[in-house]
C-alpha positions, 0 to 999 in steps of 0.5 A: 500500500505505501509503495504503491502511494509513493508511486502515485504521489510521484505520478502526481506530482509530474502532472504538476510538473511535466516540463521538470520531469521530463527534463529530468528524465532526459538528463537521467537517460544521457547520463545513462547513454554517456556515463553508464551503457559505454562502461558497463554494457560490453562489461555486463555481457563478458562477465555473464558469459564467463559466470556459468564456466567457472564453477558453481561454489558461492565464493565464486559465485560472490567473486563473479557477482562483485565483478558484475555488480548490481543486479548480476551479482543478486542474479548470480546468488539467487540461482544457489536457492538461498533462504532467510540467513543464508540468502541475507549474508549474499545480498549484503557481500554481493549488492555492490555496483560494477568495477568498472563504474568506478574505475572507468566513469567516477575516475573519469569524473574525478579526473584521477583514476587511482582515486576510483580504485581506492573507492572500489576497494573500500566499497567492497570491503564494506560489503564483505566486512557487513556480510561476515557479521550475519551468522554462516548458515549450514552449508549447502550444495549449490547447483551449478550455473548453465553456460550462457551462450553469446546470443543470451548473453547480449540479451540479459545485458541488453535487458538489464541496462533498459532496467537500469535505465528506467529506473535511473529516470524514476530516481531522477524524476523523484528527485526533481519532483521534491525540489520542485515541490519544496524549492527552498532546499538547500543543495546539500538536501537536494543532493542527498536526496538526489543519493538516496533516490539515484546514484549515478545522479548523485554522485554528478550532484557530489561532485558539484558540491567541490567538497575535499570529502567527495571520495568518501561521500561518494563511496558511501552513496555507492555503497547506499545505491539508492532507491533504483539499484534497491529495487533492481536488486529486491526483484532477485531476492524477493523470492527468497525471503529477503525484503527491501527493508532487510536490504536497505538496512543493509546497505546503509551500513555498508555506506557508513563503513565503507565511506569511513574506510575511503576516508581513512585510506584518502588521509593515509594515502593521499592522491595528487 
């Protein structure tokens, strides 16, 4: 019922502001087309047919979902029939976001490479240290991944950047819709709200900020993913016991370890 409010009051909203949220949605989807399709497509469809020849084991398995990010890795988890315990600890060490955002597009924007690998390693500390503070469940026989042919492949990816997409406008059309309904918020509000509804967004939002703290700011959004990657990764573990709220949860606190350890790793390494 709440969710469906939420969706109703959003769609409210942009008939109040038809101009705002389709500008909105506009720039979410260049930015998907610039910043998120040219680094993850080719990427996404390598690592799927590479999942299903290496092995079935769930360390495998979580090495392939941190490589493929959200929500291959929820994709890749779901296949081993994991419920309540066993399904949580995969979704904290496995709803992360891919490599190669991090070190192909927020390096990019940072103009600094080496600083993306430094938020990608503290991004998926964060996501291993939460996972190993849910209790180990008994194990169990995974049953082992189907080769994926190339024509499958490209159609997975295809239809996994299109959700992406979609909801990258969803989140950018909130989040207009909310500064256009409370114009006096200051940008540091809008910005965070900007975070937690869209990442990709956000992160362009931090950046704008010209705050020394961008890298742990940033590392932390991505740790969070916002509402769109939540739902992206929720439709995998929705069948396994796992709900939103668990998953929210979760990746706050992966947001709050992960930007600290950014930060810590910036001040002790610091990158020119």
């Amino acid at each position: 019922m709440l969710e469906a409010a939420a969706f109703g009051a959003l769609a409210g909203a942009m008939m109040v502001f038809p101009g705002a949220a389709a500008e909105a949605a506009g720039e979410a989807l260049s930015l998907w087309a610039r910043a998120v399709v040219p680094v993850l497509g080719p990427f996404m469809a390598c690592m799927l047919m590479v999942s299903g020849r290496l092995g079935g084991s769930a360390v495998m398995r979580t090495a392939m979902g941190w490589l493929c990010g959200s929500p291959g890795g929820a994709r890749l988890m779901r296949e081993m029939g994991l419920r309540g315990r066993g399904a949580l600890r995969a979704a904290a060490m496995t709803g992360t976001m891919s490599p190669m955002f991090f070190i192909g597009t927020v390096g990019g924007w940072l103009g600094n490479g080496r600083i993306g690998w430094v938020i990608f390693i503290c991004h998926l500390l964060g996501a291993f240290a939460i996972g190993l503070c849910i209790r180990r469940p008994e194990p169990s026989d995974a049953p082992p991944v189907a080769p994926m042919p190339l024509g499958a492949a490209l159609r997975e990816s295809a239809l996994a950047l299109l959700a992406v997409a979609l909801c990258m406008m969803l989140g950018c059309v909130a989040a207009r819709m909310a500064a256009c309904s409370f114009p006096s918020l200051p940008v540091e509000a809008r910005t965070a709200l900007q975070c937690t509804l869209e990442v990709t967004a956000g992160v362009k939002a931090i950046l704008s900020l010209s705050t020394s703290f961008a890298p742990a700011l940033i590392c932390a959004a991505c740790s969070f993913g916002g509402l769109s990657l939540l739902l992206q990764n929720a439709a995998f573990w929705q069948d396994s016991g796992v709900t939103i709220g668990q998953l929210a949860l979760l990746r706050l606190f992966h947001a709050l370890l992960s930007g600290a350890l950014c930060q810590i790793a910036l001040a002790l390494l610091p990158f020119s």
